[in-house]
C-alpha positions in Angstrom: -24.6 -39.2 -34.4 -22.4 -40.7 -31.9 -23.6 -41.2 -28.3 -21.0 -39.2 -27.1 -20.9 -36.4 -29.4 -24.9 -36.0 -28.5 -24.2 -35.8 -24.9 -21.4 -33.1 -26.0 -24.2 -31.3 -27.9 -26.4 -31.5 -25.6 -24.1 -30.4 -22.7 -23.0 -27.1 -25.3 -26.9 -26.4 -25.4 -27.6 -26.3 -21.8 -24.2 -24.3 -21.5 -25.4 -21.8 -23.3 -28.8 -21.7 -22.1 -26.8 -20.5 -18.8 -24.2 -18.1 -20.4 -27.5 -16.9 -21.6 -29.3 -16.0 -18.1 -26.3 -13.0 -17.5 -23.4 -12.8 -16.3 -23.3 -13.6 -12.7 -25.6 -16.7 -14.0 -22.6 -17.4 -16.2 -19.5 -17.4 -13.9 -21.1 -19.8 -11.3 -23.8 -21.6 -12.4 -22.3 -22.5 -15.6 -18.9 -24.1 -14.2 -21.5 -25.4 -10.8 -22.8 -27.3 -14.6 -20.0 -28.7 -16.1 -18.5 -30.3 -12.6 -21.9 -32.1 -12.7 -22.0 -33.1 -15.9 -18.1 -34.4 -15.4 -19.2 -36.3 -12.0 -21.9 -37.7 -13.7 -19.3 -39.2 -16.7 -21.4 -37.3 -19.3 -18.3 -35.0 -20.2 -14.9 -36.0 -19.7 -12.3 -33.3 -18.2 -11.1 -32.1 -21.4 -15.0 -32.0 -23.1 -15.3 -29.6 -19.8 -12.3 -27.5 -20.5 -13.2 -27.0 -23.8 -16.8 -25.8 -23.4 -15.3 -23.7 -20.9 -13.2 -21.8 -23.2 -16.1 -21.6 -25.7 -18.4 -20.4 -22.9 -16.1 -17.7 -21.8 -15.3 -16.7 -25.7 -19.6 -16.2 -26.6 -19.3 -14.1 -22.9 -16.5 -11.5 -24.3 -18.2 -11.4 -27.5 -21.9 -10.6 -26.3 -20.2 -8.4 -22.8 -18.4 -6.7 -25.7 -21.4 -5.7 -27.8 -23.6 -5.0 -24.3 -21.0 -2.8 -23.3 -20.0 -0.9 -26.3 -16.2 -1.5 -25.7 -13.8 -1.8 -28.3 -12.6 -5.5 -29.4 -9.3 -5.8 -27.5 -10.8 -5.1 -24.1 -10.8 -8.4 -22.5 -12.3 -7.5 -18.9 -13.2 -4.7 -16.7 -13.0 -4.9 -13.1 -14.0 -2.5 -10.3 -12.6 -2.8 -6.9 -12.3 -0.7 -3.9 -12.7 -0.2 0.3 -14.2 1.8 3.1 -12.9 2.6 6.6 -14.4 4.8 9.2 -12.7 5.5 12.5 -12.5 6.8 16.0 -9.3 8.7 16.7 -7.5 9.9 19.8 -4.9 12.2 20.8 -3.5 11.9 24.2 -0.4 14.0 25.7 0.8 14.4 29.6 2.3 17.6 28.5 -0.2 20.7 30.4 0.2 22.7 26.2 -1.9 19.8 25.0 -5.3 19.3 24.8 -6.7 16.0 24.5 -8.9 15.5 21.3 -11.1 13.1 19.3 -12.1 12.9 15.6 -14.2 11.1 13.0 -12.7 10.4 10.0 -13.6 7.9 6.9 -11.4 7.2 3.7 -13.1 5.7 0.5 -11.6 4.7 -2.8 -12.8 3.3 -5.5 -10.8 1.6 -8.7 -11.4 0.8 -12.6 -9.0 -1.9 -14.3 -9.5 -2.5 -17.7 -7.1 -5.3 -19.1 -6.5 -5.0 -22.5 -4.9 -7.2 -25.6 -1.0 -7.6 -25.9 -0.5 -7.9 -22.2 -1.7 -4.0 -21.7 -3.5 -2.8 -18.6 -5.3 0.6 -17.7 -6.5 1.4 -14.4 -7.6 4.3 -12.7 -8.7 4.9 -8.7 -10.9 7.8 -6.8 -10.2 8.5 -3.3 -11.0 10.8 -0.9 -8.9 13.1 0.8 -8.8 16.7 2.9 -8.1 19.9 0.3 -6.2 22.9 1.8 -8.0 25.9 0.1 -6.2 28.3 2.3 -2.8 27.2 1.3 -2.1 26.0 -2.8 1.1 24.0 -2.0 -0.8 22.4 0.7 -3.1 20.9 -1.8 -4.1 17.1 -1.2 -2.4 15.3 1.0 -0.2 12.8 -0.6 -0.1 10.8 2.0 -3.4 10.4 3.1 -7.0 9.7 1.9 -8.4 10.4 5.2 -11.4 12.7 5.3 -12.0 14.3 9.0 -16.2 15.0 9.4 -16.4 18.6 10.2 -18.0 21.3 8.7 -21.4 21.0 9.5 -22.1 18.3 7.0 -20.3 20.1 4.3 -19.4 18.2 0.7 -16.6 16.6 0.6 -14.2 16.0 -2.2 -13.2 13.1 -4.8 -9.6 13.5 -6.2 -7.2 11.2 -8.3 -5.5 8.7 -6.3 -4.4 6.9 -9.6 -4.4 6.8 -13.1 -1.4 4.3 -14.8 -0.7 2.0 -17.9 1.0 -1.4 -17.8 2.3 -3.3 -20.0 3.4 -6.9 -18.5 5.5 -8.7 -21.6 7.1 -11.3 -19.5 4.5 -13.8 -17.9 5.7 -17.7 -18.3 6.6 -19.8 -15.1 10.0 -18.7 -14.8 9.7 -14.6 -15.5 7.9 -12.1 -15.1 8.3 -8.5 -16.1 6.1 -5.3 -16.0 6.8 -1.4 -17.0 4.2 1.3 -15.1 3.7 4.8 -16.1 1.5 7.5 -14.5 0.1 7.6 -11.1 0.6 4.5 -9.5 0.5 2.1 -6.3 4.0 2.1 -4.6 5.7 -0.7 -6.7 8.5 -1.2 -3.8 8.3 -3.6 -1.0 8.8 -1.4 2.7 7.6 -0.5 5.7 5.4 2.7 6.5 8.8 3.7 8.1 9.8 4.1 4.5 6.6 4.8 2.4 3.3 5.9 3.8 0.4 3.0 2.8 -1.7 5.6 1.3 1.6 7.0 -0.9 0.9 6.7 -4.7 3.9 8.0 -6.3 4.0 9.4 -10.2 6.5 8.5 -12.6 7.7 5.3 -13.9 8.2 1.5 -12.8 9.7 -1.6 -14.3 9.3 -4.7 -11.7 10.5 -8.4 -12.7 10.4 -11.9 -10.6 12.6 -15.1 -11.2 11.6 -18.1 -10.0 14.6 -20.1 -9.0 12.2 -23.0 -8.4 8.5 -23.9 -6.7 9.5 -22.1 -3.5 12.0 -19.7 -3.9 12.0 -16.3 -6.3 14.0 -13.0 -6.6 12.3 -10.2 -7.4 13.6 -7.0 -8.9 11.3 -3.3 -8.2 12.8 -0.4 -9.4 11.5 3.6 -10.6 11.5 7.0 -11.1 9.7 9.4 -9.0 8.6 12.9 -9.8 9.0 15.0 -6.8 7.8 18.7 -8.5 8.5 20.0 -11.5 9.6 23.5 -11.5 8.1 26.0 -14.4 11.6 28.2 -14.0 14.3 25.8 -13.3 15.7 22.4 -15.2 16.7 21.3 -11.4 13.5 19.5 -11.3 14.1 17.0 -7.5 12.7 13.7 -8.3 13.7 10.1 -6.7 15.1 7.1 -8.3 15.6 3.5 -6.3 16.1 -0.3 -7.3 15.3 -2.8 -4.7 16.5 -6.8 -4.9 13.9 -9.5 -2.8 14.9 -13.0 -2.2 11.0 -15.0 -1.2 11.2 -18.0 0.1 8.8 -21.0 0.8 11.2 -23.8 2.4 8.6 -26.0 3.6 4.8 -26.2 4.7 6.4 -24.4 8.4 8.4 -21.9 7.3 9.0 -19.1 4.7 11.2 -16.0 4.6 11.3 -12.4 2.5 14.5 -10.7 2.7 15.3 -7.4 0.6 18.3 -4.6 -0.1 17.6 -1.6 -1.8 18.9 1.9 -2.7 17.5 5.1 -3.0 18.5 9.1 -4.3 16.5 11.8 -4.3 18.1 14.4 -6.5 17.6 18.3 -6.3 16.0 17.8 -3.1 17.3 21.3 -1.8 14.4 22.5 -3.9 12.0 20.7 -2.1 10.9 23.3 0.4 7.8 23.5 2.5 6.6 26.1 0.5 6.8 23.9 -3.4 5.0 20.6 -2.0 2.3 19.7 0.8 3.9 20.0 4.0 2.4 17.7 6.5 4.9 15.8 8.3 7.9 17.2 9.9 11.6 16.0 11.1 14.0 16.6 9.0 17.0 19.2 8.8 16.5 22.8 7.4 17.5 26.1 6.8 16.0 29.4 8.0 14.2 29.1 4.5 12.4 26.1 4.9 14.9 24.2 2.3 16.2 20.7 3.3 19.7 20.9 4.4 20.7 17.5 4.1 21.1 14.8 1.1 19.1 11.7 0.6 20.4 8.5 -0.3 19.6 5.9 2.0 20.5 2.7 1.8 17.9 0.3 3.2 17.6 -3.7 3.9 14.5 -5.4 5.3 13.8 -9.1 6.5 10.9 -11.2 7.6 10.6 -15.0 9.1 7.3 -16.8 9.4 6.4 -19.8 11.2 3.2 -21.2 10.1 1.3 -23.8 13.1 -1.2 -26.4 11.6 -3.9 -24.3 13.8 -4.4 -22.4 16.9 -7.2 -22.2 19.6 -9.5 -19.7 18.1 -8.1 -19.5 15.3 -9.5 -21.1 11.7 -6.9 -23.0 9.7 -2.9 -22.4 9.2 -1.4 -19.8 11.9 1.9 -17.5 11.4 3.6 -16.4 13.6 6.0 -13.7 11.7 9.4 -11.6 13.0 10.1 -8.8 11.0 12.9 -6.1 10.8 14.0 -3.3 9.0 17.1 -1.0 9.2 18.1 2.7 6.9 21.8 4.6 7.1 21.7 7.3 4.8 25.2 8.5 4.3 24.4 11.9 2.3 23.4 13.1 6.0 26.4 14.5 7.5 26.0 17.7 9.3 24.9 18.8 12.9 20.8 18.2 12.6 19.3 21.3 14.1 22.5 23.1 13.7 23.4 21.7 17.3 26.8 20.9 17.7 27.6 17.3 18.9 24.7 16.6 17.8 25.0 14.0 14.8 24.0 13.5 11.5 20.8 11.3 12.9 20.8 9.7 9.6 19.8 5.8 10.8 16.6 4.0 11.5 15.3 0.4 12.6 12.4 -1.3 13.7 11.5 -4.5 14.4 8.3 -6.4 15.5 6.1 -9.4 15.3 2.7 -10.6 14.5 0.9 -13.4 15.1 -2.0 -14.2 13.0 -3.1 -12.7 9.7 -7.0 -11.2 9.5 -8.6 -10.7 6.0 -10.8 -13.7 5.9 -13.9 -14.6 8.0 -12.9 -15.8 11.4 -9.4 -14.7 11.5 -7.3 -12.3 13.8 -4.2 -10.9 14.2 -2.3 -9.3 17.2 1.4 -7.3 16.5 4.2 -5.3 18.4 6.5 -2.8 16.7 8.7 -0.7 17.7 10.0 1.9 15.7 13.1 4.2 15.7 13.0 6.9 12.9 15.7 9.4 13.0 15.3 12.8 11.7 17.2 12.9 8.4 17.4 9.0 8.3 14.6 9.6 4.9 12.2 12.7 3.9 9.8 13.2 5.8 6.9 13.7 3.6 6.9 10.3 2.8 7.1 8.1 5.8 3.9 7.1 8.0 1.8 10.3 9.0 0.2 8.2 11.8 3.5 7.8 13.6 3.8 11.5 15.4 4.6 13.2 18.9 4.6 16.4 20.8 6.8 19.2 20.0 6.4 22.3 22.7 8.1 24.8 19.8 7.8 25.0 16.1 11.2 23.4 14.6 12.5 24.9 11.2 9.9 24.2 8.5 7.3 23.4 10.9 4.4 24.3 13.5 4.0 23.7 17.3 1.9 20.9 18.6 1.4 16.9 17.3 3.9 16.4 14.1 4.1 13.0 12.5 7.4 12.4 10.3 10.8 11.5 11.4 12.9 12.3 14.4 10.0 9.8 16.5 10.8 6.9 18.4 8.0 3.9 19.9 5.8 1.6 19.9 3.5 0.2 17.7 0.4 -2.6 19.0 -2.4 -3.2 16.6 -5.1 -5.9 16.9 -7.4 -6.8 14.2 -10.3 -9.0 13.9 -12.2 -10.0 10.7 -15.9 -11.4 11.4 -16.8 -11.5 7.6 -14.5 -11.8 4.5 -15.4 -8.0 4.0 -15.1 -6.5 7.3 -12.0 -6.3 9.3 -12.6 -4.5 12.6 -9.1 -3.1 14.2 -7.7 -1.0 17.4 -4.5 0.5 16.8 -2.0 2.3 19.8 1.1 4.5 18.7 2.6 5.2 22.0 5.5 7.7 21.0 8.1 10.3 21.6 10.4 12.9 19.8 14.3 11.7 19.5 15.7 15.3 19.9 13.3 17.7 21.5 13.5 21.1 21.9 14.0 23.2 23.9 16.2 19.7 24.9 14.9 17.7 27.8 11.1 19.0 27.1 8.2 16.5 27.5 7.1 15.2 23.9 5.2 11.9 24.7 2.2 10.7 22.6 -0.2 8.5 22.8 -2.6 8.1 19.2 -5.6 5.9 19.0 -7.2 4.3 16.3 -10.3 2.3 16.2 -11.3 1.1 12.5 -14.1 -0.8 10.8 -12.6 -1.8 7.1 -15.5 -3.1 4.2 -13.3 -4.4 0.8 -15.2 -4.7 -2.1 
């Protein structure tokens, strides 16, 4: 035998003898192995490579028998977070009393990546269930749990459960189709989408890369809204959105977006059919939407990265950031005032410096935010972003209401001291656009404090 192939041998032995020891022993102690074993000239790169694949093939094969799944599994991955916070409500007006709360929000996720470019995942996550009310339900737009109740159980619930099927993956395209319960597959704001919004229906999401440092990306689905057991009217959303990323150079990069979207049959949509938690919008005496939806939206972000920063580990950005919605199917009086507009447009624009996430880093931003009441529906923008009304509008209650129809400020500060933790302090410092009665005081003031563990 042939000095080379016995180092080879030899080399596959003591591979093995790793893959062997389990399977945190064989994703980094194994490759840790074969860098020596390169360094050392034993094993040329491609000897390496190879015994890598082979390693990773006798894992499959034995994770596959230890785990009684079915051949054409190729991995399963689990993933998920924790946040607790401190949170405060703060109004000058004498009908509002100042409170504080306790909240966490946990979720937890299964990915199981499958043969032929499939993918099946699946995520738990908490959340508050309205027993009084049955169209209250879950809150779609939140996983928050408040602590109350004396130390009572709290609840579990499906936050999602999808297929993919990704068919296009080479250097050039890519191309995926989503059913089920998914993560928002469009790129917005929470001015458009609330973060914790995991819509049901269908996806199909594809990327061109025009080169190394610029791509356009195309998101676009179909949204089940309700689905009504006497009626073929059922309202449900369809959009397509069109992104243009760019990297020009090591300094600066750019994201800049258009997209469209129609929500049909959304006169059936009324606070009595789905959860009603935020509030803004147009309606009738009935609680029905009076207004159409069909906003057209266009977004846009610059970033300047600096070589470092005092305080700062590695690259910094600095990013400016904007956002702007007209929806023409908004046409009549809102609130049935006259002169008073459609109120169907919506901006905001901020800035951030710094990005947290990894050990060491930080981030400060500004954002203000102007959200008019039938610019989009309600019940899915950001139900962080509230203020005071003194009476109940149509469709709603007295007191703090988040939804449209708010105007502010956003300034959030976020620190991460391990690659798990992010620690952050958020201020929403707000007000109503049209109060009523007219004139009335609506300013509010929200603050978060938040300790985030990934996992």
């Amino acid at each position: 035998m042939k000095l080379h192939q016995r180092r080879y041998s030899a080399a596959a032995a003591a591979l093995l003898a790793v893959a062997a020891a389990g399977a945190v022993a064989q994703a980094q102690s194994s490759d840790a192995l074969l860098d020596k074993l390169v360094d050392k000239g034993i094993l040329t790169v491609k000897e390496a490579n190879e015994l890598r694949q082979e390693s990773d093939k006798g894992f499959t094969q034995a994770y596959q028998v230890k785990s009684g799944m079915p051949d054409w599994v190729s991995s399963l991955k689990f993933n998920g977070d924790f946040r607790g916070r401190m949170e405060g409500f703060y109004a000058s007006h004498p009908g509002w009393a100042d409170r504080t709360r306790y909240r966490y929000r946990l979720r937890f996720g299964v990915t199981a990546s499958l043969l032929d470019d499939f993918e099946v995942g699946m995520r738990l996550g908490s959340g508050e269930l309205n027993t009084a009310s049955a169209a209250e339900g879950i809150d779609p737009i939140s996983n928050n749990q408040t602590l109350m109740g004396n130390g009572s159980k709290k609840g579990i619930f499906l936050d999602m459960a999808y297929a993919k099927w990704s068919p296009l993956h080479d250097k050039t395209w890519t191309g995926s189709l989503t059913i089920g319960k998914m993560e928002n597959p469009f790129v917005f704001s929470d001015m458009v989408f609330d973060k914790d919004y995991t819509p049901e229906g269908a996806a199909w999401q594809m990327s061109y890369a025009i080169n190394d440092q610029q791509a356009l990306k195309f998101n676009s689905a179909f949204f089940v809204l309700n689905e009504l057991a006497a009626s073929s009217y059922d309202p449900y959303m369809v959009g397509a959105q069109l992104r243009w990323d760019s990297t020009w150079n090591k300094r600066w990069s750019s994201s800049f977006g258009v997209a469209a979207l129609d929500i049909a049959n959304d006169q059936f949509l009324t606070n009595a059919a789905v959860p009603n938690k935020n509030r803004g919008n147009s309606r009738n005496a009935a609680g029905a939407l009076d207004q159409g939806f069909n906003p057209i939206i266009v977004d846009g972000a610059l970033t300047y990265t600096l070589e470092s920063f005092p305080m700062y580990p590695g690259a910094f950005p600095i990013t400016l950031a904007g956002e702007y919605i007209n929806n023409p199917a908004a046409h009549s009086d809102y609130f049935n005032v006259p002169g008073a507009g459609a109120q169907n447009s919506a901006y905001n624009a901020g800035i951030t410096f710094g990005k947290s996430g990894k050990k060491g880093t930080w981030d400060i931003s500004y954002k203000y935010k102007y959200l008019e009441g039938n610019a989009w529906y309600e019940e899915m923008v950001d139900s962080d972003y509230g203020a005071y009304y003194q009476t109940a509008p149509l469709g709603g209650g007295a007191g703090y209401g988040s939804g449209t129809n708010i105007k502010g400020h956003v300034i959030k500060a976020s620190y991460s001291p391990y690659d798990s933790l992010t620690l952050s302090v958020t201020a929403f410092v707000s007000q109503l656009i049209k109060t009523s009665p007219t004139g009335s005081g609506s300013d509010m003031t929200r603050l978060q404090v938040d300790a985030s563990w990934k996992f």
